[in-house]
C-alpha positions in Angstrom: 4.8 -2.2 8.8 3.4 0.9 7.8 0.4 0.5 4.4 -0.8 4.1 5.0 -0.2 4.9 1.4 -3.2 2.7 0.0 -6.8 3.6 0.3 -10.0 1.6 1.5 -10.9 1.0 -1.7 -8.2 -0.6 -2.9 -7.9 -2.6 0.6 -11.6 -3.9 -0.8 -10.2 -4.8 -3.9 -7.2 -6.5 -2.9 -9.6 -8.8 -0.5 -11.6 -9.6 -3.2 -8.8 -10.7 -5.8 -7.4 -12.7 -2.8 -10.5 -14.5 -2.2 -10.3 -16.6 -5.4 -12.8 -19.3 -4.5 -15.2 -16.3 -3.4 -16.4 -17.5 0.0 -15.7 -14.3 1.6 -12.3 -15.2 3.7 -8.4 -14.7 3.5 -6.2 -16.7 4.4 -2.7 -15.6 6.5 -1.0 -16.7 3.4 -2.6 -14.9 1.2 -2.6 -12.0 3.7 0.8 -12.1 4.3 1.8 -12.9 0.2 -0.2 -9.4 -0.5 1.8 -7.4 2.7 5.1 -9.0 0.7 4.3 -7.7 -2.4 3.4 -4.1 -0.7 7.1 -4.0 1.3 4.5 -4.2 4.2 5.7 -6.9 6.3 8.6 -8.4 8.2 6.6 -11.2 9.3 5.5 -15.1 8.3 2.1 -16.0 8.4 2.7 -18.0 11.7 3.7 -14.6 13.2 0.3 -13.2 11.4 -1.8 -15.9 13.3 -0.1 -14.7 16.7 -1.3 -11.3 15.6 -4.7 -12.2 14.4 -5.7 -14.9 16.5 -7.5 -17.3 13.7 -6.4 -18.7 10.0 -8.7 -16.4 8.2 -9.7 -13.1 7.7 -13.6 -12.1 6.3 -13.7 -8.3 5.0 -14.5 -6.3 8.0 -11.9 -7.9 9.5 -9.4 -7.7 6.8 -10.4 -3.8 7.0 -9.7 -3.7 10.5 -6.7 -5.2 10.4 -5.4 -2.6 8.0 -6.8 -0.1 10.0 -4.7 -1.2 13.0 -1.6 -1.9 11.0 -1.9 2.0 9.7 -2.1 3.3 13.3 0.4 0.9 15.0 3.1 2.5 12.7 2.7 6.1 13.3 3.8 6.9 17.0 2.7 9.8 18.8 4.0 13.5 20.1 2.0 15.9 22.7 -1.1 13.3 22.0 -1.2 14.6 18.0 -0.4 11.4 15.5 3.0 12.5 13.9 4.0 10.9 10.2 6.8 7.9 10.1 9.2 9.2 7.4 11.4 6.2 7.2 7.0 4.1 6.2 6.7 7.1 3.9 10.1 6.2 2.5 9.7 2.4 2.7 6.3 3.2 0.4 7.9 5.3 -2.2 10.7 2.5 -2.4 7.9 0.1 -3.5 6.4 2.6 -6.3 10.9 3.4 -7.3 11.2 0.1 -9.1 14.2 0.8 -10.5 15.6 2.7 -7.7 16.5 6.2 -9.5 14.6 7.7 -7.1 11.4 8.8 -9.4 8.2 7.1 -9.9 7.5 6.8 -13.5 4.3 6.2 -14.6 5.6 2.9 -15.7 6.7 1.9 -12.5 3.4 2.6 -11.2 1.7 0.1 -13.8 4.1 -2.3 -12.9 3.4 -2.4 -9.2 -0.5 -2.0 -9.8 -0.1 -5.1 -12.0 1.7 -6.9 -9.3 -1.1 -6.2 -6.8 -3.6 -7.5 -9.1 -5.1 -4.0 -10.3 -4.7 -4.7 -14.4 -7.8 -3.0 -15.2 -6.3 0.6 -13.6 -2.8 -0.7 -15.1 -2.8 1.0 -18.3 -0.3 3.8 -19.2 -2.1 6.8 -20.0 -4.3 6.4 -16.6 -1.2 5.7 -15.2 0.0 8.9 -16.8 -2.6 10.5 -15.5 -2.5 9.8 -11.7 1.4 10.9 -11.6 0.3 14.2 -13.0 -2.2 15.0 -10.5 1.0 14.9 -8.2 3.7 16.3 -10.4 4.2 19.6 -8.9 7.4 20.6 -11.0 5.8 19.0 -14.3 9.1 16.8 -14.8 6.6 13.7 -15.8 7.9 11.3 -12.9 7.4 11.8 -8.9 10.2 11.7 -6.3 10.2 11.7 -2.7 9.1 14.9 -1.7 6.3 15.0 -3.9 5.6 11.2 -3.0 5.3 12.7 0.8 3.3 15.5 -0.3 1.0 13.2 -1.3 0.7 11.0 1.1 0.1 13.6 3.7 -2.2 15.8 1.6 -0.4 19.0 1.5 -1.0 21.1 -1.3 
């Protein structure tokens, strides 16, 4: 379960649109309806509770948990932390609604609306944020750019 592609930020965010009634905890089915919608998880919130240990999560926790999920998928060569292709691939495959193999910047509003970010969800932002990554100005990303991304190469 690899969620490498999504900042700390957002992680905060997410927490706080999953705690609806606001009294700083997330459940393991809320945890594990999020992981769902982010193609991060092959497991059922009884498997989460085996994992975690309690029914709840507060914020420094939730972080955490991210935290451990990011480094648990990425294995190791010579001692240096070596990139998953096949998470990488899994991520981009959550962004490539459609499946054509490009994010468009529609796509990305509709999986930013499905995670609960409507405020960020509007087209021209949208627009904006698949520029910034566009490296053969075609208007859409596609795999290689995607991974170009998510490992910060210029």
């Amino acid at each position: 379960m690899d969620c490498s592609f999504i900042s700390t930020n957002d992680i905060r965010r997410m927490f706080e649109k999953l705690d609806k009634n606001q009294d700083g905890l997330v459940t393991l089915d809320e945890l594990h309806w999020i992981l769902e919608r982010l193609g991060c998880s092959e497991h059922t919130p009884q498997d989460l509770e085996l994992v975690v240990g309690k029914q709840s999560l507060d914020l420094d926790e939730f972080l955490r948990f991210c935290d451990d999920t990011v480094s648990s998928s990425k294995g190791t060569k010579n001692g240096d932390v070596v990139d998953d292709d096949g998470a990488i691939v899994r991520a981009f495959n959550v962004f490539d609604v459609n499946g054509d193999g490009y994010i468009s910047p529609e796509e990305l509003r509709t999986v930013l609306e499905r995670l609960g970010f409507e405020d960020e969800a509007n087209t021209r932002d949208c627009g904006r944020m698949i520029r910034v990554h566009d490296k053969n100005l075609d208007g859409v990303i596609d795999l290689e750019e995607f991974k170009n991304m998510m490992l910060h190469v210029q």
